[in-house]
N, C-alpha and C positions, 0 to 999 in steps of 0.2 A: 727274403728272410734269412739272416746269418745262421750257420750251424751251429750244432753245439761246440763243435771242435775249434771254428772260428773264434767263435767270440772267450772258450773257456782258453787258445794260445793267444790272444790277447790280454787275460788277466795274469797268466802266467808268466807275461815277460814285464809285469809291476804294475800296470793299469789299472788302477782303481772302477769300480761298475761306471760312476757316474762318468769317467773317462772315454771308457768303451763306448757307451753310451753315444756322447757324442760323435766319438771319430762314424761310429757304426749308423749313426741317424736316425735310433730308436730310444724309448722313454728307459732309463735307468732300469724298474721294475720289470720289463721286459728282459732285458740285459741279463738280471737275475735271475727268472725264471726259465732262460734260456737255459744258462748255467748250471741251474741243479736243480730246475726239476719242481722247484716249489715258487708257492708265490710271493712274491715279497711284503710278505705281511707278517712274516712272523706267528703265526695261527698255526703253523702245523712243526709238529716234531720230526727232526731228521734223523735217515736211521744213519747205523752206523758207518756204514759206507760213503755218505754223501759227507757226513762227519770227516771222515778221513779225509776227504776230497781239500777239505782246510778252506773251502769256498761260501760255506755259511755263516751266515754272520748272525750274532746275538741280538742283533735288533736290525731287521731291514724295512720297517717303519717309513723311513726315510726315504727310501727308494720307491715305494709305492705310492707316496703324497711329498715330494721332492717340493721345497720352500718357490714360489712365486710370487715374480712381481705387478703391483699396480699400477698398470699405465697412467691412470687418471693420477696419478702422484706425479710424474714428470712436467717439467716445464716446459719441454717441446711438446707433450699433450694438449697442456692446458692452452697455450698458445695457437696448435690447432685447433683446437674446437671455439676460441673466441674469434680467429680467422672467419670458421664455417659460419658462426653464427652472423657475424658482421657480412658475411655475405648473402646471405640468405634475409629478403626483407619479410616475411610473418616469423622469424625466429628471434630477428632484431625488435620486431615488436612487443613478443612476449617475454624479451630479457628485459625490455624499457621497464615494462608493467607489473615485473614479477614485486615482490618485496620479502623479505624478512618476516613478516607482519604474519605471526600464525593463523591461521585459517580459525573462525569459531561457528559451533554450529548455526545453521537456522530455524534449529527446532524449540521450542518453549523448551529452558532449562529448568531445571530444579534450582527452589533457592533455599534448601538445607546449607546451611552455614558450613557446612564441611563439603558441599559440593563447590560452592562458589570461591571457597581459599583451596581445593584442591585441583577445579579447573586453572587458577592463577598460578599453581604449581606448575601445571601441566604446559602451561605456554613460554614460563621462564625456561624450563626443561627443552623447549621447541628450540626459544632461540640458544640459549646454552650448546645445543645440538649443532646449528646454522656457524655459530661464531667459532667449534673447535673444527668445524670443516675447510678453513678458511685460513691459509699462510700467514701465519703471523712474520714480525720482521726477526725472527730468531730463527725458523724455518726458511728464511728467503723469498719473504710474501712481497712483492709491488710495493708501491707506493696505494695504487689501487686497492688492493686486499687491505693492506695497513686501515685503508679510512674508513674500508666495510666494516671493519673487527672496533673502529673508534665507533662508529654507528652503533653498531649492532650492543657495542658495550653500555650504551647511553641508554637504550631502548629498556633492557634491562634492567637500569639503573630507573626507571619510570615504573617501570613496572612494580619493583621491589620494593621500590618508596610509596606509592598508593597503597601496595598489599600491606606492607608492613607499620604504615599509621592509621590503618581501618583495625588491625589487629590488636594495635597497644590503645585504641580508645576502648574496642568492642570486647574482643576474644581472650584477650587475657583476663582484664575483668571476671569477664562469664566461668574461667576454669578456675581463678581463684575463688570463686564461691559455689562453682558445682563440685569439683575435685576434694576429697578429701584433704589430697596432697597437693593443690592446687599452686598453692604460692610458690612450692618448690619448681612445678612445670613450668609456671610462669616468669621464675626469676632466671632462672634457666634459657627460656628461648627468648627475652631482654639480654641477657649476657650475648647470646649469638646471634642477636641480630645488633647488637651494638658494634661487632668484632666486623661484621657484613657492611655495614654504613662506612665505619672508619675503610671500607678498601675500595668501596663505592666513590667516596670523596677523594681519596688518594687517586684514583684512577682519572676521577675527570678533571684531573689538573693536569696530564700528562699527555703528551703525545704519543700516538700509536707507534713510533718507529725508535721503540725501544728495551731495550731488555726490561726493565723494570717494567711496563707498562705490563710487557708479556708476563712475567712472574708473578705481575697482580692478577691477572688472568687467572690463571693456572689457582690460584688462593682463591681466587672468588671463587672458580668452580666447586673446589674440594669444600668450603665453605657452604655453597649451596646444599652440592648433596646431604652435607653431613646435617646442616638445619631442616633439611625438607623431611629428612628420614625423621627429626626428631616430633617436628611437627603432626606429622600420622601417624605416629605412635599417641601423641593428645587425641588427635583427631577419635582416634578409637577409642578411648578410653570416653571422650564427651557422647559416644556415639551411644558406648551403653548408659550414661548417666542423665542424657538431655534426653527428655521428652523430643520427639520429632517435631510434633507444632511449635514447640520454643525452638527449636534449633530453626526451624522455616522464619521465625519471624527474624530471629537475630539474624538470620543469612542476608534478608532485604535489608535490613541496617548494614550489616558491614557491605552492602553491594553499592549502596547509596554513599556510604562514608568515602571508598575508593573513589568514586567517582569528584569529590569533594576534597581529597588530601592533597597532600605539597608532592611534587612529580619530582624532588632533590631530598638525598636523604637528609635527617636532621639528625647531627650525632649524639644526642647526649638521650640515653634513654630516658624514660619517663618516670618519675618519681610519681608524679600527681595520678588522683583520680581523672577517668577516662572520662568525663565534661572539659579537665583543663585540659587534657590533650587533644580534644577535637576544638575548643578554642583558640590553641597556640594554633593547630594545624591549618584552620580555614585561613586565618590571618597571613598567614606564610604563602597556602597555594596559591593566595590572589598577589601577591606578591610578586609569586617566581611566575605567573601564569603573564602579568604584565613585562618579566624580565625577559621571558623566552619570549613572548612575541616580538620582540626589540630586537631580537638576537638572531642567530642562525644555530639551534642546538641541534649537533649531531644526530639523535635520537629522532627529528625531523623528515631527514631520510630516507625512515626505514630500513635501515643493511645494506642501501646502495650509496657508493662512493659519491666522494665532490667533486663535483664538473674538472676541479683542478687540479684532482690526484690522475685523471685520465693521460693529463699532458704529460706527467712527470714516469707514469708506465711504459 
């Protein structure tokens, strides 16, 4: 262990703590507290003595919780552990297996109409979570990352297009005639979910291995949040105004109608009554339902890459 004399003619001849520190082979905080006497927290008052000493500092914060980095950030990391995994065959098997695809209970759900659009919440949130953990190509992501984050962005976009044409048939409806102030809630989350579509459709025209693609990213999310928060804010307000058997019944309507909507968003929001909007909508999902079978959409997947982005990693 250094003395005090040690390490206080070490600072004396210009060395910064964190300097000492290292040449000495001990944590900064230590260093400090070697020094004069206190701990590097800044918690305790120096008398005047220690004061003169010219050795304390106005915040030693710093020295006590010193900035750290995250391995799992590096690309030498990351490339060790898909090494381990690729060598190790039950670990190769549950990377096959894994998906994107959030997990949903097995237990009988509730179908209160605010449970079943706030579970939907809850899983766009999941993958929103999966997709910002994932190198984009502005960050320096693969070829590989790139086509999970094109996945993962699609998956999403299925998601949001179900939730949000069970919502413009069933639930707006419902707050413009329960809500006093309803039309206003209502034209309101229309407005931002039309803003949501328009960057839905923007995006699935775009290739993952691009600044823009990434920038839309980055707006859908901020988008998400800022509609999700708006939406439970209705949520609560329907919570004190709907009867719970009405909101039960309407919740198996809007469960049924998701199950039933266009999986692409449709951008022009809905002027008509929620009859013409679930007959535009079934018309369209058997449409895009035969287009995607024909096809190969990303959202398919699940979060995991195409066989062909592996080659180009």
């Amino acid at each position: 262990m250094p003395t005090r004399e040690q390490v206080r003619r070490l600072l004396g001849a210009g060395d910064d703590f964190a300097t000492v520190a290292e040449r000495l082979g001990i944590p900064p905080g230590q260093v400090y507290l070697i020094a004069t006497g206190r701990p590097a927290d800044g918690g305790d008052s120096p008398s005047e003595r220690e004061e003169a000493s010219g050795l304390l500092l106005a915040s030693s914060q710093h020295l006590a919780n010193p900035p750290h980095e995250n391995p799992t950030g590096s690309e030498t990391v990351r490339q060790w552990i898909r090494a381990r995994v690729a060598a190790d065959a039950p670990m190769r098997k549950a990377a096959e297996q894994r998906t994107a695809e959030p997990s949903e209970s097995a237990e009988e759900l509730s179908t209160d109409v605010l449970d079943v659009l706030g579970r939907d919440h809850n899983m766009v949130r999941a993958l929103v979570k999966q997709l910002s953990a994932i190198p984009s190509h502005a960050t320096g992501g693969t070829a590989e990352d790139e086509s999970q984050r094109k996945s993962m962005v699609d998956m999403i976009t299925v998601r949001l297009s179900r939730h949000e044409a069970a919502e413009e048939e069933l639930l707006w409806p419902a707050v413009r005639k329960v809500l006093p102030d309803g039309d206003q809630w209502a034209d309101g989350a229309l407005a931002q979910e039309q803003e949501g579509k328009d960057t839905l459709t923007a995006l699935g025209k775009l290739e993952p291995d691009s600044d823009e693609f990434d920038s839309l990213v980055e707006q859908l999310t901020a988008l998400l949040r800022k509609h999700v928060a708006y939406e439970e804010e209705v949520f609560l307000r329907l919570r004190a105004a709907m009867p719970a058997s009405e909101r039960e019944k309407l919740g198996k309507r809007v469960a049924r109608a998701s199950k039933q909507a266009p999986a692409r968003p449709h951008r022009q929001a809905p002027k008509e009554p929620g009859a013409a909007v679930k007959a535009t909508g079934v018309a369209a999902a058997a449409m895009e339902e035969a287009r995607d079978a024909a096809g190969d959409r990303p959202a398919k997947r699940r979060g995991k890459p195409a066989p062909d982005s592996k080659d180009q990693a």
